[in-house]
Backbone as numpy.savetxt, mean C-alpha at the origin, in Angstrom:
# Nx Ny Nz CAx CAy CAz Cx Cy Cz
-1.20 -1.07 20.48 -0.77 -0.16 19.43 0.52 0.54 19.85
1.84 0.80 18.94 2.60 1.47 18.96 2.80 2.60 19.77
4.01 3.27 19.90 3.70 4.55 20.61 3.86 5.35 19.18
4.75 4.86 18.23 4.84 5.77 17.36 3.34 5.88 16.20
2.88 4.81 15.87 1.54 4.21 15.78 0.51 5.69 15.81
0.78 5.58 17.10 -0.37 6.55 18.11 -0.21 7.61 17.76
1.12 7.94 17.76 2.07 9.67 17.40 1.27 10.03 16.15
1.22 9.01 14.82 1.21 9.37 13.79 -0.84 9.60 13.75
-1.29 8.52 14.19 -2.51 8.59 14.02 -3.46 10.12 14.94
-2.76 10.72 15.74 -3.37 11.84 16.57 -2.62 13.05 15.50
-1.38 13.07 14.42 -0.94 14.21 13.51 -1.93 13.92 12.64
-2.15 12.60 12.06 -3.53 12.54 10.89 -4.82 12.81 11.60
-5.57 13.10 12.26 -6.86 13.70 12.92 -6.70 15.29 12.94
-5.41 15.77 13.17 -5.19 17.33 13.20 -5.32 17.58 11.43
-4.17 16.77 10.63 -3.81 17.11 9.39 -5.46 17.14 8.26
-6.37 15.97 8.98 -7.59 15.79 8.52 -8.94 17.03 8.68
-8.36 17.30 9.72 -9.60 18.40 10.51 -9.27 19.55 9.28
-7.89 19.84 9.37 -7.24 21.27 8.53 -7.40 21.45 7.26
-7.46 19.72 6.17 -7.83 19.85 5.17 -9.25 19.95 5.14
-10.08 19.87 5.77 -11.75 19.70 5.41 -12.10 21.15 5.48
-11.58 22.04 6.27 -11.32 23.43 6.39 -10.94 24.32 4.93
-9.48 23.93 4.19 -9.30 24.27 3.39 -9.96 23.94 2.19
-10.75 22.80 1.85 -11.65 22.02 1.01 -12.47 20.87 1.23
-14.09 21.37 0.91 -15.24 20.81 1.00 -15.10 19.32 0.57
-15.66 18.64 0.54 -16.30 17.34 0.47 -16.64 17.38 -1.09
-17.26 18.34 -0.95 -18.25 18.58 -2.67 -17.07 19.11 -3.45
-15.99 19.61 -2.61 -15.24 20.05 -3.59 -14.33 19.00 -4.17
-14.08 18.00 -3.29 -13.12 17.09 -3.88 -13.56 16.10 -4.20
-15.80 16.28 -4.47 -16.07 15.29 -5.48 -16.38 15.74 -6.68
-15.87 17.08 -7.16 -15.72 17.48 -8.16 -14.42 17.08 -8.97
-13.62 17.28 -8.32 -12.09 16.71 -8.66 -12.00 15.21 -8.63
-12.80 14.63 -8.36 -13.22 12.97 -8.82 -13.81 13.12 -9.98
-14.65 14.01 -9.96 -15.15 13.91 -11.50 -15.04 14.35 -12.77
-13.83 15.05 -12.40 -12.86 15.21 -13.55 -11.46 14.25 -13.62
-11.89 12.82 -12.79 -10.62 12.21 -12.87 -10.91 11.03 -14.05
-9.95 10.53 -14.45 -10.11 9.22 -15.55 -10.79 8.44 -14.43
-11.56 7.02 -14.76 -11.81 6.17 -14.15 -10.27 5.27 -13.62
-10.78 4.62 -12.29 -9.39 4.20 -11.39 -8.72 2.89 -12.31
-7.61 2.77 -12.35 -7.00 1.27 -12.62 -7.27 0.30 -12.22
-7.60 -1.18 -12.81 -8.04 -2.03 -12.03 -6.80 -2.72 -10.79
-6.58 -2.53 -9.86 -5.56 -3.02 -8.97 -5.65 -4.31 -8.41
-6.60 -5.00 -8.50 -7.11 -5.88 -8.07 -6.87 -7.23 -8.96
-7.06 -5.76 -10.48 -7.47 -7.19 -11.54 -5.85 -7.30 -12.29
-4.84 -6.48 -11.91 -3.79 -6.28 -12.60 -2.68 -7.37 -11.87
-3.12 -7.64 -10.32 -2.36 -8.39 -9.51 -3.15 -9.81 -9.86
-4.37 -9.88 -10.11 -4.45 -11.38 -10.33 -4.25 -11.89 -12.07
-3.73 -10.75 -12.60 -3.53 -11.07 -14.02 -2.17 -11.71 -13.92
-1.22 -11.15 -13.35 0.33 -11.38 -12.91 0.47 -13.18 -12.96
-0.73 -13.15 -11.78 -0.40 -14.40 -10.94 -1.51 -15.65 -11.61
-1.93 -14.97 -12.84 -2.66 -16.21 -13.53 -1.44 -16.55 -14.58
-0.17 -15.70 -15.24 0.79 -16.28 -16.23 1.63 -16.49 -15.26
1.04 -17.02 -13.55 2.72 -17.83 -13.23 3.88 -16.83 -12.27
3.19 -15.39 -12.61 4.45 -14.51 -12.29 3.83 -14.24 -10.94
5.17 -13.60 -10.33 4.51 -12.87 -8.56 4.29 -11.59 -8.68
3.24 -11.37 -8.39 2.74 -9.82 -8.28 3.29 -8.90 -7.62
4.14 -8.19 -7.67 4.60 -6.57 -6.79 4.00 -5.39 -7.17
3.48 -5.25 -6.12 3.39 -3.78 -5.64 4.68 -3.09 -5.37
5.47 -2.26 -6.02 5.89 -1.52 -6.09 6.23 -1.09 -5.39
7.02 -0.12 -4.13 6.91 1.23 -3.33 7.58 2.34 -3.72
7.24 3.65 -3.74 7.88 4.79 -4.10 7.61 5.22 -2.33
8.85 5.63 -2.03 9.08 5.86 -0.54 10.44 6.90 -0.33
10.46 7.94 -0.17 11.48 8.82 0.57 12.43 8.25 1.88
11.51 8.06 2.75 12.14 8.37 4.18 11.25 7.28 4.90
11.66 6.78 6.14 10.66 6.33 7.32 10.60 6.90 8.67
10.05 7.09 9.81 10.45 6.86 10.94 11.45 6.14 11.31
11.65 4.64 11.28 12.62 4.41 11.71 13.89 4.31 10.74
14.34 4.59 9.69 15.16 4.44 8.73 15.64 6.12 8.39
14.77 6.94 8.69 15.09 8.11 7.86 15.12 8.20 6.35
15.78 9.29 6.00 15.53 9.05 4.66 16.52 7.75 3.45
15.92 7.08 2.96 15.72 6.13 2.18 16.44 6.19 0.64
15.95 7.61 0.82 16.44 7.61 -0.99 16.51 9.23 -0.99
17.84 10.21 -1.22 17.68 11.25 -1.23 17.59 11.68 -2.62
17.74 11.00 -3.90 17.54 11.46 -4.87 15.88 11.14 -5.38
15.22 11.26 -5.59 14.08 11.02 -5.27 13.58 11.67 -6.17
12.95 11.09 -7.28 11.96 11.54 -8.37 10.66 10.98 -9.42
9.87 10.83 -8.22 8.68 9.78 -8.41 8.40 9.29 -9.76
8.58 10.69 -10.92 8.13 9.37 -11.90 8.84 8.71 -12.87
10.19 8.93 -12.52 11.09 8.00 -13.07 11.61 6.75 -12.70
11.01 6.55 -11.04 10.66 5.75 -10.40 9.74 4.77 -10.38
8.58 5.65 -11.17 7.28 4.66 -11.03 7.70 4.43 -12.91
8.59 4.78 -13.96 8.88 3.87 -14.93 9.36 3.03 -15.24
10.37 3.08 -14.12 11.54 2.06 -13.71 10.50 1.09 -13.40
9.98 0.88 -12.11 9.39 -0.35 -11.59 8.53 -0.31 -12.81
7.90 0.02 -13.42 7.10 -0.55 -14.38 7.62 -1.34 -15.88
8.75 -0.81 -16.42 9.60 -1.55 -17.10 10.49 -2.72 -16.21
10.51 -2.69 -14.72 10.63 -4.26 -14.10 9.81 -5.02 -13.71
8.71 -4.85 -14.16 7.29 -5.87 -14.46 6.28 -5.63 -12.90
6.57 -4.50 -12.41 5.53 -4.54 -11.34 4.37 -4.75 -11.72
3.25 -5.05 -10.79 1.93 -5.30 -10.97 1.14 -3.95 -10.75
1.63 -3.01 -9.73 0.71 -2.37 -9.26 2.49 -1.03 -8.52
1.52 0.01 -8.10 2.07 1.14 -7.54 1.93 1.53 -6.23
2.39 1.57 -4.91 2.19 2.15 -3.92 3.28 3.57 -3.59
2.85 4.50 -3.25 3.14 5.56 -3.27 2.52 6.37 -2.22
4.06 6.71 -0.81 3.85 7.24 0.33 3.00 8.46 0.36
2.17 9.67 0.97 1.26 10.42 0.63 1.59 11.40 1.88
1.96 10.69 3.24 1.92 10.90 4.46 3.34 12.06 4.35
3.45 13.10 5.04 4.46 14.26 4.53 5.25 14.35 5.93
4.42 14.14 7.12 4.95 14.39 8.44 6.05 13.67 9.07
5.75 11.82 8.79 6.89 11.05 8.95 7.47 9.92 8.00
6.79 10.25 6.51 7.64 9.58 5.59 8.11 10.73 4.33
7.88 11.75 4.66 8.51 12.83 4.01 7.62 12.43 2.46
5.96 12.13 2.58 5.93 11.79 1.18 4.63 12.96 1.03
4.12 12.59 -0.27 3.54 13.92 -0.71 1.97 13.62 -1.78
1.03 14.31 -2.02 -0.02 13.60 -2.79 0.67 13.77 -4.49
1.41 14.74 -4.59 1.68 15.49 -5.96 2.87 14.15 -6.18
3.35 13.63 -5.53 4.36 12.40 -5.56 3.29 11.01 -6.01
2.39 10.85 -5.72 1.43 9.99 -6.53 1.02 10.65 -7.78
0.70 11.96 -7.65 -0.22 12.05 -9.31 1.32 12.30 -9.86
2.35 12.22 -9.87 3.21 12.24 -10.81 3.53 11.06 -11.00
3.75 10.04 -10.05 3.66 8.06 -10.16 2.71 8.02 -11.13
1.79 8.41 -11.12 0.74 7.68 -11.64 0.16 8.00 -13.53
1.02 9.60 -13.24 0.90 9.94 -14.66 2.35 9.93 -15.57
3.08 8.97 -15.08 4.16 8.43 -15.42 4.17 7.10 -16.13
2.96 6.21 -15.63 2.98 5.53 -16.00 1.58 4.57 -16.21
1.20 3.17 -16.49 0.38 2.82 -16.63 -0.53 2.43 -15.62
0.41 2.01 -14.23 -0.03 0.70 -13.80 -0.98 1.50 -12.49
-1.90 0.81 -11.48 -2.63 1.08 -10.94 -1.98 1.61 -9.75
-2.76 2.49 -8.71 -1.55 2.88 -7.92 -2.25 2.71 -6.33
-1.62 2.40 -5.36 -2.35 2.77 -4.07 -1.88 3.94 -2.92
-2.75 4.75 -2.81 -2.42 5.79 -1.66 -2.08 5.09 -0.66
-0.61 5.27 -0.32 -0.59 4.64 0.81 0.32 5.64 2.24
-1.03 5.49 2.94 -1.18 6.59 3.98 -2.41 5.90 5.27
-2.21 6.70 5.98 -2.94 6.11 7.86 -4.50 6.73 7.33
-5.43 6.23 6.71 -6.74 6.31 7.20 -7.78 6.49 7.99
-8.31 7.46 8.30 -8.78 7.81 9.61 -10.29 8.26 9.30
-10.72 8.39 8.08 -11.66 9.62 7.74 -12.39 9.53 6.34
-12.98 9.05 6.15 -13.92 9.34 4.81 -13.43 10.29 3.96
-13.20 11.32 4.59 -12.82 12.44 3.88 -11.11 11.76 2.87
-10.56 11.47 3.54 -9.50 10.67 3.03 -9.65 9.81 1.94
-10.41 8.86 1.65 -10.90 8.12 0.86 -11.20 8.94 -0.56
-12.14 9.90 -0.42 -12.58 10.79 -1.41 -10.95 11.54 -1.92
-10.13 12.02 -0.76 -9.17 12.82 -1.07 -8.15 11.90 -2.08
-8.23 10.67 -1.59 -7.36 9.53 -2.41 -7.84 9.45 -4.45
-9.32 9.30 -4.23 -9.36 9.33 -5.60 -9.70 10.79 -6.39
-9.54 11.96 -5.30 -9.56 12.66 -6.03 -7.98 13.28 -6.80
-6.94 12.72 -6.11 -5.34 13.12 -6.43 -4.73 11.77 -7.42
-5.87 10.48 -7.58 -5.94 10.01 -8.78 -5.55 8.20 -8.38
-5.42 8.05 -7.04 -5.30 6.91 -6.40 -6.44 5.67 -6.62
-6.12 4.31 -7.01 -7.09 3.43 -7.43 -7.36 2.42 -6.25
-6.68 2.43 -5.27 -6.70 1.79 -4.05 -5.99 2.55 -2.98
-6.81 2.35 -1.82 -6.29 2.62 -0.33 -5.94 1.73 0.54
-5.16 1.57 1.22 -4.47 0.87 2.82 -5.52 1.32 3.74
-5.92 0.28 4.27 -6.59 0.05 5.61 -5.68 -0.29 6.85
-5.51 0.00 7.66 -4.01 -0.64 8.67 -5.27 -0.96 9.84
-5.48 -2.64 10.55 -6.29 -2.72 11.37 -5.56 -2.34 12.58
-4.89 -2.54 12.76 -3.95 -2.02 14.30 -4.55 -0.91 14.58
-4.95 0.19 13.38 -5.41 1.71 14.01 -6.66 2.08 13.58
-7.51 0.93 13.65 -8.84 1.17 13.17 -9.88 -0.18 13.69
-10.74 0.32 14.54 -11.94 -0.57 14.75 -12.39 -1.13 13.77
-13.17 -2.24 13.67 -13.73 -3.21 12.69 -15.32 -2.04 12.29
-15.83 -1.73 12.70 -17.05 -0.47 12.13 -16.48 0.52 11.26
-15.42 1.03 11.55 -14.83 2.42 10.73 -14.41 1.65 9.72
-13.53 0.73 9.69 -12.85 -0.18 8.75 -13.94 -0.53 8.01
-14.82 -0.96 8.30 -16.10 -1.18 7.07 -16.80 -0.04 6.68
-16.41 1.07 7.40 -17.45 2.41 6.09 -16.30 3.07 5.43
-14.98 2.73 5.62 -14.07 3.40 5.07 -14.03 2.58 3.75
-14.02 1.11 3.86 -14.29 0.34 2.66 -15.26 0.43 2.08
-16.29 0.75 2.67 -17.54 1.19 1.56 -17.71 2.25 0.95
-16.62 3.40 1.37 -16.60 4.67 1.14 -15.88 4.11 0.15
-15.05 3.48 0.07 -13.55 3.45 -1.11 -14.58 2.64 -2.09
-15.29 1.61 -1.57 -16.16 1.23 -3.12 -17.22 1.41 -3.93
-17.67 2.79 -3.15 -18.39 3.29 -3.68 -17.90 4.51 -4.65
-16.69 4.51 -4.35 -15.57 5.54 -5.61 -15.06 4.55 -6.64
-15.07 3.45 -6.83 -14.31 2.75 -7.48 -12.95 2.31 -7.15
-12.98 2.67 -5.97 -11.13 1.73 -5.08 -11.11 0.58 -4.50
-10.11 0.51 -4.85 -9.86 -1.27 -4.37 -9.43 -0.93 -2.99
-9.38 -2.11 -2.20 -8.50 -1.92 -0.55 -7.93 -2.77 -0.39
-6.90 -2.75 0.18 -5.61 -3.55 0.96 -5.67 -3.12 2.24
-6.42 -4.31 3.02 -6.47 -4.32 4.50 -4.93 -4.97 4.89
-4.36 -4.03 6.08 -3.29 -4.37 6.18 -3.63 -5.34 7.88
-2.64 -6.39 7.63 -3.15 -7.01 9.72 -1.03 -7.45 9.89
-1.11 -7.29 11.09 0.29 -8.09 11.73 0.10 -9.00 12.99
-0.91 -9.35 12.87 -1.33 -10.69 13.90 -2.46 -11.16 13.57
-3.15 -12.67 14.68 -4.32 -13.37 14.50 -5.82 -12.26 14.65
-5.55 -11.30 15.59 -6.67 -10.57 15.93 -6.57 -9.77 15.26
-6.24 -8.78 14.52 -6.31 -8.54 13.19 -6.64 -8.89 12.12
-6.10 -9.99 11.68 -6.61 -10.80 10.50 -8.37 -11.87 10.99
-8.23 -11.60 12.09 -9.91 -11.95 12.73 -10.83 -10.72 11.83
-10.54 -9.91 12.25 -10.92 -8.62 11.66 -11.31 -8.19 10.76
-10.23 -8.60 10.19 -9.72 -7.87 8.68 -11.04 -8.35 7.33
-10.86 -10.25 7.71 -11.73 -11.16 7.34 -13.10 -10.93 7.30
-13.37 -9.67 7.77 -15.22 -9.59 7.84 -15.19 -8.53 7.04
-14.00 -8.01 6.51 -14.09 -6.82 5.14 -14.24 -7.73 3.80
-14.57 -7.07 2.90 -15.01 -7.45 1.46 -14.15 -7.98 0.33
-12.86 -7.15 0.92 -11.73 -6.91 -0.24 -10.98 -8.29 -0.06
-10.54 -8.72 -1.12 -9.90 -9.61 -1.43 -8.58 -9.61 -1.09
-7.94 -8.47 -0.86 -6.46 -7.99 -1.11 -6.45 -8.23 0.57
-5.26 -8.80 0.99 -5.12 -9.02 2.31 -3.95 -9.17 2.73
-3.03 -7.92 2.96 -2.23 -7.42 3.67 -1.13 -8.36 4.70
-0.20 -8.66 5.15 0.81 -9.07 5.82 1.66 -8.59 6.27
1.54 -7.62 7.43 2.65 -7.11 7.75 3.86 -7.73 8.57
5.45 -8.18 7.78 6.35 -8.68 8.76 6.72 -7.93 9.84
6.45 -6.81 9.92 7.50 -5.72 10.84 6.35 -5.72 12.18
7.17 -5.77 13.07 6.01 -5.76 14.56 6.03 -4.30 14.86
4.99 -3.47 15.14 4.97 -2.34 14.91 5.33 -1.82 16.62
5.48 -2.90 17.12 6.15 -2.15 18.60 7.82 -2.55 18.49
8.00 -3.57 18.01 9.50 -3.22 18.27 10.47 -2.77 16.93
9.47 -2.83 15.68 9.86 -2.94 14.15 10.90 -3.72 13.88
11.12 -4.85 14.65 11.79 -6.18 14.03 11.06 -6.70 13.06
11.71 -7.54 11.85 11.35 -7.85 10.64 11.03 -9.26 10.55
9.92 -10.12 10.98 10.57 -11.46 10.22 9.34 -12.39 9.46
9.74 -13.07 8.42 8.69 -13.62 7.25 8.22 -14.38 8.15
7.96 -14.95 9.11 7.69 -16.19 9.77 6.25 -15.15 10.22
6.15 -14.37 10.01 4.58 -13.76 10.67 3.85 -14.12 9.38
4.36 -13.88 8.23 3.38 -14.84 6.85 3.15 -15.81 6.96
4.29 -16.78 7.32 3.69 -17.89 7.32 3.13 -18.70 7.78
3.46 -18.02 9.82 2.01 -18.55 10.90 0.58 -18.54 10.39
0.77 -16.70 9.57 -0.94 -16.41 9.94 -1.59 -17.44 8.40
-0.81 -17.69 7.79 -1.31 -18.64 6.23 -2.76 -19.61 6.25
-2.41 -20.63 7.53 -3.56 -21.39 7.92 -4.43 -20.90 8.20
-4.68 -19.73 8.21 -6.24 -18.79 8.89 -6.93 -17.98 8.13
-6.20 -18.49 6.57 -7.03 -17.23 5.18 -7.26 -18.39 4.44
-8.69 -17.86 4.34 -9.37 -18.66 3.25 -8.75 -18.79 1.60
-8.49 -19.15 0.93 -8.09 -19.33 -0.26 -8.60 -17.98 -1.16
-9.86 -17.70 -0.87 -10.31 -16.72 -1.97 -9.65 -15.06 -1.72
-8.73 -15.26 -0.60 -8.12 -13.88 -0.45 -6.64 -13.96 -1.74
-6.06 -12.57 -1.93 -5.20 -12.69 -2.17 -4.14 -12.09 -0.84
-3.66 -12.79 -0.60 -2.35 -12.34 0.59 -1.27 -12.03 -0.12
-0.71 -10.43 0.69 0.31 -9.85 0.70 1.22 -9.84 1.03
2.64 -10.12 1.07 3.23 -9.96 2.07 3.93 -8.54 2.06
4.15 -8.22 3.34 4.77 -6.68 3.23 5.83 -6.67 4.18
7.23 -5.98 3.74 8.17 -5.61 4.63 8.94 -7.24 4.62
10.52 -6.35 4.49 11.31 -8.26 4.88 11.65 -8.51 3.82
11.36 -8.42 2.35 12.06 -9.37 1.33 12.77 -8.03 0.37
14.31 -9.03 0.49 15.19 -8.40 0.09 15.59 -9.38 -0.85
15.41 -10.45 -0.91 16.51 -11.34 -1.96 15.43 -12.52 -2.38
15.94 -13.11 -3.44 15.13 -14.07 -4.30 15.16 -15.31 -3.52
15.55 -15.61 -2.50 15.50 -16.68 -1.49 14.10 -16.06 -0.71
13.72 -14.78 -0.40 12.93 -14.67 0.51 11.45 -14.46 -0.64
11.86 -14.65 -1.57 10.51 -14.67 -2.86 10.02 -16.12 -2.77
11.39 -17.11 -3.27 11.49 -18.70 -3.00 10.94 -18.84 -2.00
11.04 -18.78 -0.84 10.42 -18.91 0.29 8.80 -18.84 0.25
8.10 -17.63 -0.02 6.86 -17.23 0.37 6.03 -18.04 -1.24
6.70 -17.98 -2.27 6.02 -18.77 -3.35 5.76 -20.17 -3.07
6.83 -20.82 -1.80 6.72 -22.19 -2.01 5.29 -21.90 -0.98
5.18 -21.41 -0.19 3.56 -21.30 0.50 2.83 -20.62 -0.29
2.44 -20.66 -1.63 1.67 -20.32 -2.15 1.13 -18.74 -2.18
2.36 -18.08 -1.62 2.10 -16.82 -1.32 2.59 -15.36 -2.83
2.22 -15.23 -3.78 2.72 -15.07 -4.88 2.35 -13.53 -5.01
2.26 -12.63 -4.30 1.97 -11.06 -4.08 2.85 -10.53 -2.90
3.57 -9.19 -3.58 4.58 -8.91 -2.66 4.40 -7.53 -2.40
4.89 -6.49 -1.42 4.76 -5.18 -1.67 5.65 -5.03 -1.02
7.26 -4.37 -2.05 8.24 -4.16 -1.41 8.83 -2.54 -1.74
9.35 -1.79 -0.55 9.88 -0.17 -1.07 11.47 -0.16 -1.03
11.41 -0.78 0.37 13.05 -0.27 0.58 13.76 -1.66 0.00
14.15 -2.38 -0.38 14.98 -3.10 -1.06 15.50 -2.57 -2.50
14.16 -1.62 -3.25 14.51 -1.51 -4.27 15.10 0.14 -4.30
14.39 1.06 -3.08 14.45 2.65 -2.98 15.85 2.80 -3.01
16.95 2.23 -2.18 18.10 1.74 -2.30 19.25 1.58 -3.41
18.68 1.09 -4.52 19.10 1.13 -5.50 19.39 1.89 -6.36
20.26 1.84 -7.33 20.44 3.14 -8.81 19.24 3.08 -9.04
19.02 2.06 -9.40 17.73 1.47 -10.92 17.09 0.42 -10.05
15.98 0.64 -9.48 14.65 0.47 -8.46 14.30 -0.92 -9.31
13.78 -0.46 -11.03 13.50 -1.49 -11.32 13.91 -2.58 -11.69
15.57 -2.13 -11.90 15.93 -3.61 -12.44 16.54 -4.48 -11.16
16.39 -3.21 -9.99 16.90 -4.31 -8.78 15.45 -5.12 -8.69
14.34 -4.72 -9.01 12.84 -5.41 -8.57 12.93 -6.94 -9.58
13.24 -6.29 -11.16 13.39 -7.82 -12.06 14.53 -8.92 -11.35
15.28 -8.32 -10.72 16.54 -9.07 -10.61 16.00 -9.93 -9.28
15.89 -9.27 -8.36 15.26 -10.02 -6.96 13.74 -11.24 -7.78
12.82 -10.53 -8.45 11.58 -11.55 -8.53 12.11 -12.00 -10.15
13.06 -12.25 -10.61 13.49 -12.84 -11.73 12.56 -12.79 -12.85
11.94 -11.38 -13.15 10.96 -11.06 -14.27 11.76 -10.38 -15.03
């Protein structure tokens, strides 16, 4: 695991302890139950990819660790209309405040901007998290196996489906995706970026390809910037994408997203 990895996952155990302090369990399954029921995320990405088209996930993203900030004009839900008038499938939207400068009120404004389903996407550590996800209106959560045992990783997924969330297990190697494979969810994560040196390259999709069963849907994440690197992962049958910074970059997010996946 990372050093920065590590950094972030010991600020989420502090940031976790502090919210359970400021609000109960019961309290933020009250605020679930005044939420609409979740978007189907699951069923919106395999709708995409039954007329032919490639599914994106979206990213609404500020800043990174290693990039800094990304996009200083920054106004989530004109963002999350944009990508949605450029045919995204789905919404991911940073949550994490400490090192991607992102925010929960930056999802419920994604999300009440627009139609499409959205995923909290943030370091998981805690049950409590899960609940906190659908109570700020999130229809899926990120699992990252690099920072999570295969036991926690399965009650965190049972926690998320027993709210009605979908999961995107995220893996960036074979022992990971060993892993990952004994979870439920269909949605199955690809990370290009090596999280120790954060070099970028598609060739980690397409090693780990031979080792997923067909009935997953695979992700790829991080790395595609241009309609050659879409060409690429479609000709392996790889037709689900989740991209932030190619498009955060841009005037108009979404029509750089139509223009790159030619929707």
């Amino acid at each position: 695991m990372s050093d920065i990895l590590n950094k972030i996952l010991d600020t989420k155990r502090a940031e976790v302890a502090q919210a359970k302090q400021q609000k109960s369990m019961s309290d933020l399954h009250a605020e679930i139950a005044a939420q609409s029921p979740a978007r189907d995320f699951v069923g919106s990405i395999r709708a995409k990819i039954a007329q032919g088209l490639p599914a994106v996930i979206a990213e609404i993203k500020k800043a990174s660790p290693s990039k800094g900030v990304i996009r200083a004009d920054f106004h989530p839900a004109q963002i999350a209309q944009s990508y949605q008038q450029g045919g995204a499938a789905c919404l991911s939207v940073l949550t994490d405040q400490e090192y991607f400068q992102g925010s929960p009120d930056y999802l419920k404004q994604a999300r009440a901007a627009c139609a499409l389903p959205v995923l909290r996407k943030d370091f998981m550590i805690d049950e409590y998290q899960v609940a906190e996800a659908r109570a700020m209106g999130a229809d899926c959560i990120l699992l990252i196996a690099a920072a999570l045992p295969l036991a926690q990783m399965q009650a965190l997924e049972a926690a998320a489906q027993a709210l009605g969330l979908a999961v995107l297990v995220e893996v960036h190697n074979a022992e990971e995706l060993d892993m990952a494979l004994q979870l439920n969810t269909p949605l199955l994560g690809i990370n290009n970026r090596n999280l120790r040196t954060f070099e970028v390259s598609l060739q980690t999709t397409l090693d780990l390809l031979p080792r997923i069963p067909q009935s997953r849907i695979v992700v790829t994440e991080s790395g595609i910037f241009t309609a050659q690197d879409v060409a690429l992962m479609r000709q392996h049958a790889v037709h689900t994408f989740l991209v932030g910074e190619a498009f955060m970059r841009q005037a108009e997010p979404g029509a750089e997203l139509a223009k790159v996946f030619s929707l």
